[in-house]
TORLOLO-458762 format. One record per residue (C-alpha): residue number from 1; residue in three letters; x negated, y, z. Coordinates in Angstrom, 3 decimals. Each point is the difference from the previous one (the first is absolute). Last residue first. Example, Ala and Ser with C-alpha at 12.3 -4.5 7.8 and 13.67 -1.06 7.14 Angstrom:
2
num=2	residu=SER	px=-13.670	py=-1.060	pz=7.140 .
num=1	residu=ALA	px=1.370	py=-3.440	pz=0.660 .
This chain:
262
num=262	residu=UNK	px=19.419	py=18.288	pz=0.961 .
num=261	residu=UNK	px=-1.128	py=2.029	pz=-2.770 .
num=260	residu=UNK	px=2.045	py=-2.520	pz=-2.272 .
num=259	residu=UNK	px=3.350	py=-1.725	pz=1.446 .
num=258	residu=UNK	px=0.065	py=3.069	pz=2.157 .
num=257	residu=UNK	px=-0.109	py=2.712	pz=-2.805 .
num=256	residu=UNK	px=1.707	py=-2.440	pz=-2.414 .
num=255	residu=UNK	px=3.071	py=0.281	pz=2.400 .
num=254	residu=UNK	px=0.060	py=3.912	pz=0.641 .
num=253	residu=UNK	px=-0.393	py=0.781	pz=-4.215 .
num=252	residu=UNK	px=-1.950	py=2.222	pz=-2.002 .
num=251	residu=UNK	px=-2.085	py=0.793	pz=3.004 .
num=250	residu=UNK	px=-3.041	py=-2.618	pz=-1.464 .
num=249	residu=UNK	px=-2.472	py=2.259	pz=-0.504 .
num=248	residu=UNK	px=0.368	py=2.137	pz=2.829 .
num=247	residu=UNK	px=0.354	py=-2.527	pz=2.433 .
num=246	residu=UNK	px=-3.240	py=-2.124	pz=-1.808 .
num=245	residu=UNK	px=-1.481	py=3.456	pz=0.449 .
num=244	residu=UNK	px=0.193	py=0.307	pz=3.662 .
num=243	residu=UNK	px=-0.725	py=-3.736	pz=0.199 .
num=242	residu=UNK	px=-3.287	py=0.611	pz=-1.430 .
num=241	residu=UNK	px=-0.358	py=2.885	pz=2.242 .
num=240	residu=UNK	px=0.726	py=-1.813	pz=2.973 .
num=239	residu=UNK	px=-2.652	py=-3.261	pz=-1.375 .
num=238	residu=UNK	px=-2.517	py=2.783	pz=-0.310 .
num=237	residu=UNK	px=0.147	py=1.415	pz=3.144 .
num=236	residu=UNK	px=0.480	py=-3.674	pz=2.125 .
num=235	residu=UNK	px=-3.514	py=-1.207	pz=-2.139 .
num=234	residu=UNK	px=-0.842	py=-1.510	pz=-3.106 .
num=233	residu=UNK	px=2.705	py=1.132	pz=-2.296 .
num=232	residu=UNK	px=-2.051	py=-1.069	pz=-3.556 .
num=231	residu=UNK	px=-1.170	py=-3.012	pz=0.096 .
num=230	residu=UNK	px=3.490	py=-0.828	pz=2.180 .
num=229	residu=UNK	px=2.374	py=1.358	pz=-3.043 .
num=228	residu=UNK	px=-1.662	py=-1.969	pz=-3.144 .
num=227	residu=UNK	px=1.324	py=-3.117	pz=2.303 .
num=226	residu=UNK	px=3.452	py=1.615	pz=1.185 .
num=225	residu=UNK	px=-0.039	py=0.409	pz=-3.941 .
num=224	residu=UNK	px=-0.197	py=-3.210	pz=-0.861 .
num=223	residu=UNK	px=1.575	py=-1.769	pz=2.701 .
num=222	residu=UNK	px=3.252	py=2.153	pz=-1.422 .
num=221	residu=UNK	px=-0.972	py=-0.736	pz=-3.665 .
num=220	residu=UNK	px=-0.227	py=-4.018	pz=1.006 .
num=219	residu=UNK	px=2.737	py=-1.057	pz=-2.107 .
num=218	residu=UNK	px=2.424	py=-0.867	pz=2.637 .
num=217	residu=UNK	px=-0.474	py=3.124	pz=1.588 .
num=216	residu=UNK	px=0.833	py=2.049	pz=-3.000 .
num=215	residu=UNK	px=2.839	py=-1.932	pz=-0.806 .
num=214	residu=UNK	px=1.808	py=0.254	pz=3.494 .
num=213	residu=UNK	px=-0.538	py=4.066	pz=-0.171 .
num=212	residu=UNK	px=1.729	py=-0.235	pz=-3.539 .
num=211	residu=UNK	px=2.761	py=-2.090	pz=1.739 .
num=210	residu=UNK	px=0.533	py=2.391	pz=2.319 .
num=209	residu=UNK	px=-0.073	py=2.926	pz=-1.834 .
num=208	residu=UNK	px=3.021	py=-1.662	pz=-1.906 .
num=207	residu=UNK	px=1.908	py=-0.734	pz=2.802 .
num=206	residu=UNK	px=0.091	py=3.324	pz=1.470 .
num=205	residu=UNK	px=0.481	py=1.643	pz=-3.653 .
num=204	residu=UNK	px=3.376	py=-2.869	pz=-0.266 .
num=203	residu=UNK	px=0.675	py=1.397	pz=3.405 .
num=202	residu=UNK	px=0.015	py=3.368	pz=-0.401 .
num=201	residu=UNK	px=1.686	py=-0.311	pz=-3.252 .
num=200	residu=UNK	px=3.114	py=-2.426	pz=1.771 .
num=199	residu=UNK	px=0.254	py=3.043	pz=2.861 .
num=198	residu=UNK	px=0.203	py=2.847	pz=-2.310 .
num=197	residu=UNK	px=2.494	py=-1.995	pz=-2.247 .
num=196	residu=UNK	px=2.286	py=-0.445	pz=3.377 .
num=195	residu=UNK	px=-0.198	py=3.493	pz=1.489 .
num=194	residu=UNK	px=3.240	py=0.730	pz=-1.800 .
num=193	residu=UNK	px=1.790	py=-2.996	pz=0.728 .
num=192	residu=UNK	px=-1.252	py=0.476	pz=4.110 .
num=191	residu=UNK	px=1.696	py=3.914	pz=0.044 .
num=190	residu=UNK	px=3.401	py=-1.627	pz=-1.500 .
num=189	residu=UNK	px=-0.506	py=-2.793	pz=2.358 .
num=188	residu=UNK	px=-0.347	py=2.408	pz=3.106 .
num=187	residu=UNK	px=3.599	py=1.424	pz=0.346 .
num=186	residu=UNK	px=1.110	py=-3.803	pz=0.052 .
num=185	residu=UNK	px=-1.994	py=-1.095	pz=2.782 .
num=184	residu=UNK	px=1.467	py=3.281	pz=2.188 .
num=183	residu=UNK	px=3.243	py=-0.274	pz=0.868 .
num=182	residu=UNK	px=-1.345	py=-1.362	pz=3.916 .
num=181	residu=UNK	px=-3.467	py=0.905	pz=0.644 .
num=180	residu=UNK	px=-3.047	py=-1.828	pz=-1.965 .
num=179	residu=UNK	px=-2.316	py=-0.670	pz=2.732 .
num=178	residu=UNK	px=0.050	py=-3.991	pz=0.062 .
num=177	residu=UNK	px=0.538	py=-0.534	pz=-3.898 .
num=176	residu=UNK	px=-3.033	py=1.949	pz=-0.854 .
num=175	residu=UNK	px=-1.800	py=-1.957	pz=2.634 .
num=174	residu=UNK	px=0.784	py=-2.775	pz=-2.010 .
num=173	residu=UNK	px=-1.431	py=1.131	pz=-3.235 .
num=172	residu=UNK	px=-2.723	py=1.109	pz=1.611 .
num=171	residu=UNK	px=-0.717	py=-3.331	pz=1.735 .
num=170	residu=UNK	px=0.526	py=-1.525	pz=-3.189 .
num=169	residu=UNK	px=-2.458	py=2.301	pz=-1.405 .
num=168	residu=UNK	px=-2.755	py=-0.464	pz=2.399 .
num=167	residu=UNK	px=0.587	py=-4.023	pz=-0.554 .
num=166	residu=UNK	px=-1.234	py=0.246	pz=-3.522 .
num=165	residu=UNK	px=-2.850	py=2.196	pz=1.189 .
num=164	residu=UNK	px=-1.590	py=-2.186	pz=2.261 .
num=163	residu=UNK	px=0.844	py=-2.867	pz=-2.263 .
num=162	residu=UNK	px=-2.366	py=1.947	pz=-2.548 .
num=161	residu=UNK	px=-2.532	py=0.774	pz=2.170 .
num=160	residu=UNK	px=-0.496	py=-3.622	pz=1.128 .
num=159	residu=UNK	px=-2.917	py=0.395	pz=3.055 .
num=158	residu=UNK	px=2.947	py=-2.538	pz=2.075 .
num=157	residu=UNK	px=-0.158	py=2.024	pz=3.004 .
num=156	residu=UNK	px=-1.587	py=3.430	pz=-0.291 .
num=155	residu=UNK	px=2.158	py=0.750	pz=-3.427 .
num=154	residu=UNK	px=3.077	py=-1.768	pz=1.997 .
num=153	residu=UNK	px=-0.468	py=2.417	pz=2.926 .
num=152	residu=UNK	px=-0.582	py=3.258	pz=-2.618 .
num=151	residu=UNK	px=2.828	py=-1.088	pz=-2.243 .
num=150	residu=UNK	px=2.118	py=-0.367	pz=3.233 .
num=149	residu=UNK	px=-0.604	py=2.998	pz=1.128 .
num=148	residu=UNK	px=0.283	py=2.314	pz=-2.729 .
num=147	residu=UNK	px=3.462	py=-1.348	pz=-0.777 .
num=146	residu=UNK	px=1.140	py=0.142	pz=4.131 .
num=145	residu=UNK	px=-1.020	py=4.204	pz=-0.229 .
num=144	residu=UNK	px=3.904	py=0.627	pz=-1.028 .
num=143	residu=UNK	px=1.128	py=-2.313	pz=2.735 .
num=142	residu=UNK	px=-1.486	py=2.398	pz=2.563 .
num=141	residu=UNK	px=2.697	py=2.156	pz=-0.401 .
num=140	residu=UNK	px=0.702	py=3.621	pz=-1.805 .
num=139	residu=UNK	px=3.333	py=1.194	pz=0.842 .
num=138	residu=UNK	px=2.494	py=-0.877	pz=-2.930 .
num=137	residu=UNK	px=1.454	py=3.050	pz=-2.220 .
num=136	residu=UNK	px=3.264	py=1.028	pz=-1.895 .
num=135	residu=UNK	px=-0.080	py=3.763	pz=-0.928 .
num=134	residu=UNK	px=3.124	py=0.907	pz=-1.835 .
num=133	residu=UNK	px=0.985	py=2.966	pz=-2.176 .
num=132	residu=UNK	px=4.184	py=0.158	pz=0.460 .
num=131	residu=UNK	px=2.322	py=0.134	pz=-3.277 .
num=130	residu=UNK	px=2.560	py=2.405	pz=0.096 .
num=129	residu=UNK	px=-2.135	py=2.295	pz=-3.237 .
num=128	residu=UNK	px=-0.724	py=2.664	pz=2.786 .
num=127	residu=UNK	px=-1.957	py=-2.099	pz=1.661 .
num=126	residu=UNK	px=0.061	py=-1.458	pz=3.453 .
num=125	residu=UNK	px=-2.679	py=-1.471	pz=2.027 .
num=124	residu=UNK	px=-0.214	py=-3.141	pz=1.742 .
num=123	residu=UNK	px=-3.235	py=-1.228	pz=2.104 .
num=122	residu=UNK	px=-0.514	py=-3.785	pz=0.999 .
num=121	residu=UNK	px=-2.256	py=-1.548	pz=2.377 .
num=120	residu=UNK	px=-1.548	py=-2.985	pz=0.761 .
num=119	residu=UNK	px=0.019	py=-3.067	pz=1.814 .
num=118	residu=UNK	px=0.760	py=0.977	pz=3.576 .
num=117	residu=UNK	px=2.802	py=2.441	pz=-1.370 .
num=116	residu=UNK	px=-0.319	py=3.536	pz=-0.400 .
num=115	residu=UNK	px=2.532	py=1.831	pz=-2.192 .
num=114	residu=UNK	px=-0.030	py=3.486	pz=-1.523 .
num=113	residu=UNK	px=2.715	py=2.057	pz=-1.354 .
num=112	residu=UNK	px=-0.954	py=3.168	pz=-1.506 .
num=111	residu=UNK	px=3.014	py=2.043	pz=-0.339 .
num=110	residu=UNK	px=-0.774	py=3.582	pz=-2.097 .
num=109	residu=UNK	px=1.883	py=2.846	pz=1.994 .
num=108	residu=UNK	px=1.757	py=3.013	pz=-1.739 .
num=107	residu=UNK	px=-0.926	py=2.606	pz=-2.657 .
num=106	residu=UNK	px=-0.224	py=2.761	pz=2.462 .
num=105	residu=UNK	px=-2.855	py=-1.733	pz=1.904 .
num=104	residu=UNK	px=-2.433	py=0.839	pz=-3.253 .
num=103	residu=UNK	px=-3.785	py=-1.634	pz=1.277 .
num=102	residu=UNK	px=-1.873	py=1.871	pz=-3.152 .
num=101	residu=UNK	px=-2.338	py=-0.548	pz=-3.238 .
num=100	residu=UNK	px=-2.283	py=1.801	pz=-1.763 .
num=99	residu=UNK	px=-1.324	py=-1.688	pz=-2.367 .
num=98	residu=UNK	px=-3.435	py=0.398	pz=-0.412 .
num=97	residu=UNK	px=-1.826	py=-3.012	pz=1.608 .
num=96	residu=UNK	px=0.132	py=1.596	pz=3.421 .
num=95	residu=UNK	px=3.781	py=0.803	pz=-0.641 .
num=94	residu=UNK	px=0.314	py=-3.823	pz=-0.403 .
num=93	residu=UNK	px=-1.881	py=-1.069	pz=2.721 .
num=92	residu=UNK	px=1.607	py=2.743	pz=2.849 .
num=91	residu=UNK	px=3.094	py=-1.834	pz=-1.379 .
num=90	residu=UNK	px=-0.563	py=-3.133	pz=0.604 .
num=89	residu=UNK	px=-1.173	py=1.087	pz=3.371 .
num=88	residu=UNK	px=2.971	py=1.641	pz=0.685 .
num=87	residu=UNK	px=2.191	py=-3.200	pz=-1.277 .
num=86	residu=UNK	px=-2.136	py=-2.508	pz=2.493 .
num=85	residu=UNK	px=1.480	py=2.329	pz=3.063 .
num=84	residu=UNK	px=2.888	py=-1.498	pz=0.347 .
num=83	residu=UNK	px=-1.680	py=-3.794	pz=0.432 .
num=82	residu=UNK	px=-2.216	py=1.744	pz=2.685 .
num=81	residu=UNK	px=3.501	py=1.482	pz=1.781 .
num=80	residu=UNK	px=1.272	py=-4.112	pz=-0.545 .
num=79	residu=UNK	px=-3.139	py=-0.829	pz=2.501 .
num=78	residu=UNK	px=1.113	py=2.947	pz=2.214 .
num=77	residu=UNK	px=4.014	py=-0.786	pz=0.155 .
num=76	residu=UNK	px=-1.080	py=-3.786	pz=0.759 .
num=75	residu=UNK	px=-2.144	py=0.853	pz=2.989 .
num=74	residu=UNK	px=2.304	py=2.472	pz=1.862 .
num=73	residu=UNK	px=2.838	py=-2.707	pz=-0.340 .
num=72	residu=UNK	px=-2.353	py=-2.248	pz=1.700 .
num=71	residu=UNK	px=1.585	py=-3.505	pz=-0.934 .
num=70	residu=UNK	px=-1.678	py=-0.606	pz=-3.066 .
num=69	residu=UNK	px=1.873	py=-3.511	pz=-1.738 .
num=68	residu=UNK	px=-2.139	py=-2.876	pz=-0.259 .
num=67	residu=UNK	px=0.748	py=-0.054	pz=-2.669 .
num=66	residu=UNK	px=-0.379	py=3.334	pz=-1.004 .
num=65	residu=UNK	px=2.579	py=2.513	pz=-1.978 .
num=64	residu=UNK	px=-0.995	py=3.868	pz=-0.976 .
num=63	residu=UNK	px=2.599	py=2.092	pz=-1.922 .
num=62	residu=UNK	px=-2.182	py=3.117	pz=-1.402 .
num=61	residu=UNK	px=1.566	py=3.163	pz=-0.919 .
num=60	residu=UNK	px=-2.018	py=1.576	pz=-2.737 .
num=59	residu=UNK	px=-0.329	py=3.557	pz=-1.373 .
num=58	residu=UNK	px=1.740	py=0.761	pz=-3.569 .
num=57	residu=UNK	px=-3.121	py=0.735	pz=-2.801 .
num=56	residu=UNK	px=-0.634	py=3.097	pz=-1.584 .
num=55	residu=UNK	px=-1.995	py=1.420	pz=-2.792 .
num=54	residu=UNK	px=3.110	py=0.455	pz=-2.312 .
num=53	residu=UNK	px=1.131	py=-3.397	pz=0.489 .
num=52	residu=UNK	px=-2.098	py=-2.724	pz=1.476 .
num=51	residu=UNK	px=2.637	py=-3.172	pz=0.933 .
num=50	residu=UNK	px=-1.330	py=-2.397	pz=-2.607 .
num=49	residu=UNK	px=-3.504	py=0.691	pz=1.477 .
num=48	residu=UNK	px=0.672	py=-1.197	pz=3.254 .
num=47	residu=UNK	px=-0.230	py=-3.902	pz=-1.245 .
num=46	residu=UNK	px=-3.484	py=0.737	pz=0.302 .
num=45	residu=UNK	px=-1.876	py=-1.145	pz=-3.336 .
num=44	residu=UNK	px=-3.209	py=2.227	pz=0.732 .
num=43	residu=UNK	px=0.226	py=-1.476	pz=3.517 .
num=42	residu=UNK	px=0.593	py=1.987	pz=3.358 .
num=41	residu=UNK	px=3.402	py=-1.807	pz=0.696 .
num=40	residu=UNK	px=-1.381	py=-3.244	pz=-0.429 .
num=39	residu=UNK	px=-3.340	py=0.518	pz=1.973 .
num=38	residu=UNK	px=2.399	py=1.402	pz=2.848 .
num=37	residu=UNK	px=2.112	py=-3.151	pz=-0.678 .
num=36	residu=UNK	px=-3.814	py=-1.794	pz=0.578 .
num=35	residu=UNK	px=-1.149	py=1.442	pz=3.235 .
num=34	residu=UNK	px=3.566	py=0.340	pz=1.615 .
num=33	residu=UNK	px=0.153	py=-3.720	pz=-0.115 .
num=32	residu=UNK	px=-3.338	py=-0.379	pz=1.010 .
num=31	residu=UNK	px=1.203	py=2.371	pz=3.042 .
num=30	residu=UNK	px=2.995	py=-2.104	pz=0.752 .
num=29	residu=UNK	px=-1.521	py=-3.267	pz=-0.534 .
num=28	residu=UNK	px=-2.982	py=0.819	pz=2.847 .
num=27	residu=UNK	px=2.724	py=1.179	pz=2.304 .
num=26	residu=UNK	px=2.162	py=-3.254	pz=-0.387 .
num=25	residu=UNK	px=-3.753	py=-2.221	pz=0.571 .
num=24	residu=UNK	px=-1.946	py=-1.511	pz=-2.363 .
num=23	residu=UNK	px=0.625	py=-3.588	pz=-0.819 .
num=22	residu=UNK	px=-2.428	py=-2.397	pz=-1.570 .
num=21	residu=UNK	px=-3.400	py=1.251	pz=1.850 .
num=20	residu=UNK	px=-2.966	py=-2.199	pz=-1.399 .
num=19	residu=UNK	px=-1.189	py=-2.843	pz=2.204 .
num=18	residu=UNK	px=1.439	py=-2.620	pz=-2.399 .
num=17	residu=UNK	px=-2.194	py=1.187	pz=-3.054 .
num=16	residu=UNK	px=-3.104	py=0.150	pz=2.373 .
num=15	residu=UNK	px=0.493	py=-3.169	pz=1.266 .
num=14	residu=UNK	px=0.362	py=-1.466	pz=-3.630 .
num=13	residu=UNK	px=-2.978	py=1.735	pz=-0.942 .
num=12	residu=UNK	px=-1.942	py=-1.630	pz=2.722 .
num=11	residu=UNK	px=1.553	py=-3.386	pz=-0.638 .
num=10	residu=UNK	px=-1.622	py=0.321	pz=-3.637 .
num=9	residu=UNK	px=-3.073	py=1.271	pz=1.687 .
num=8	residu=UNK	px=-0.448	py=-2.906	pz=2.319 .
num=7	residu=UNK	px=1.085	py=-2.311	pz=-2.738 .
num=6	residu=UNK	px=-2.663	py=0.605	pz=-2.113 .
num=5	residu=UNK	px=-2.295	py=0.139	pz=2.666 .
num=4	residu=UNK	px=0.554	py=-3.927	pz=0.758 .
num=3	residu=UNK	px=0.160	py=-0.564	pz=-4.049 .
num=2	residu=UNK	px=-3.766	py=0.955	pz=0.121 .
num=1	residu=UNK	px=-0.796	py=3.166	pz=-2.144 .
């Protein structure tokens, strides 16, 4: 590819990255919000276990605050009446899984506080041990898809995969940085210290199949066999099915699936 057209589709990728939606609207923050505390609520580690005694549950009274704040009255009762009703369908689940389970207004109101900011969105719930379950999340932005970007504009630009990549995780790294919400950094080093010796092995393997891939094209096995490969793929069907198997073959990992068939 000429460097001209490389930098036509690098720019083109950088156009499309800017051209993304950053902000979505109030509404569209409220209902995502709503989306994922209902996810919360509804999980097999809801936080309204703890308060399931003798197949019931206390009803919720939901406290709903926006920035910008909702100034129908009418319209902020209704979208905390669909945070209410979150407990009935957590318990419709549980009775449908075989424990029976009931909405018991006689053993008082459950608070479920829930606030909607432009950057995210936080839900509080009490437990009977004092201690408040806490949902802490950022809106999703188009700084997350910046990483993917960049690797694919420097890929295009500079054909050095490895740079490419290099910079991908910087831009990750910063991105992290960008959408984290306020109080949250040092919630997500504990999570980050575990994933750690995952992360090191999957590179180590990464680098490993590379270097293998590297030594069989530096020998000649890789001319070899695209050699032994064109006596016998003449034609588009037989090339497909070749590389149908080569996929097969070689699924044992993503990288030496593209380093190879490709």
């Amino acid at each position: 590819m000429r460097q001209r057209n490389r930098w036509f589709l690098a720019l083109a990728f950088v156009g499309l990255w800017l051209l993304l939606p950053s902000k979505d609207s109030a509404a569209d923050r409220s209902y995502l919000a709503h989306v994922q505390v209902r996810a919360w609520l509804l999980s097999e580690s809801s936080p309204l276990w703890a308060w399931r005694q003798q197949e019931r549950v206390p009803p919720l009274t939901t406290n709903l605050l926006r920035s910008p704040p909702i100034e129908d009255t009418g319209e902020r009762q209704r979208q905390q009446a669909e945070y209410d009703q979150i407990v009935a369908s957590w318990a419709a689940a549980r009775t449908a899984d075989g424990q029976p389970t009931v909405v018991d207004p006689a053993r008082g109101a459950l608070p479920l506080l829930v606030r909607v900011g432009s950057d995210g969105f936080q839900a509080e719930l009490p437990q009977p041990a004092g201690a408040a379950a806490t949902l802490l999340l950022p809106y999703a932005d188009r700084c997350s898809l910046l990483p993917a970007f960049l690797a694919m504009a420097l890929a295009v630009l500079t054909q050095r995969l490895l740079l490419a990549l290099l910079a991908g995780c910087v831009a990750a790294a910063i991105a992290l940085g960008l959408t984290t919400l306020p109080g949250q950094p040092m919630a997500t080093l504990p999570a980050l210290a575990r994933a750690a010796p995952f992360f090191v092995c999957t590179a180590l393997a990464v680098v490993f199949v590379f270097l293998t891939v590297g030594l069989l094209a530096h020998n000649g096995g890789r001319q070899g066999l695209v050699v032994w490969l064109q006596r016998r793929g003449r034609g588009p069907v037989r090339a497909q099915l070749w590389a149908l198997l080569g996929s097969v073959v070689a699924a044992f990992d993503s990288y030496a699936h593209c380093l190879l068939v490709g």
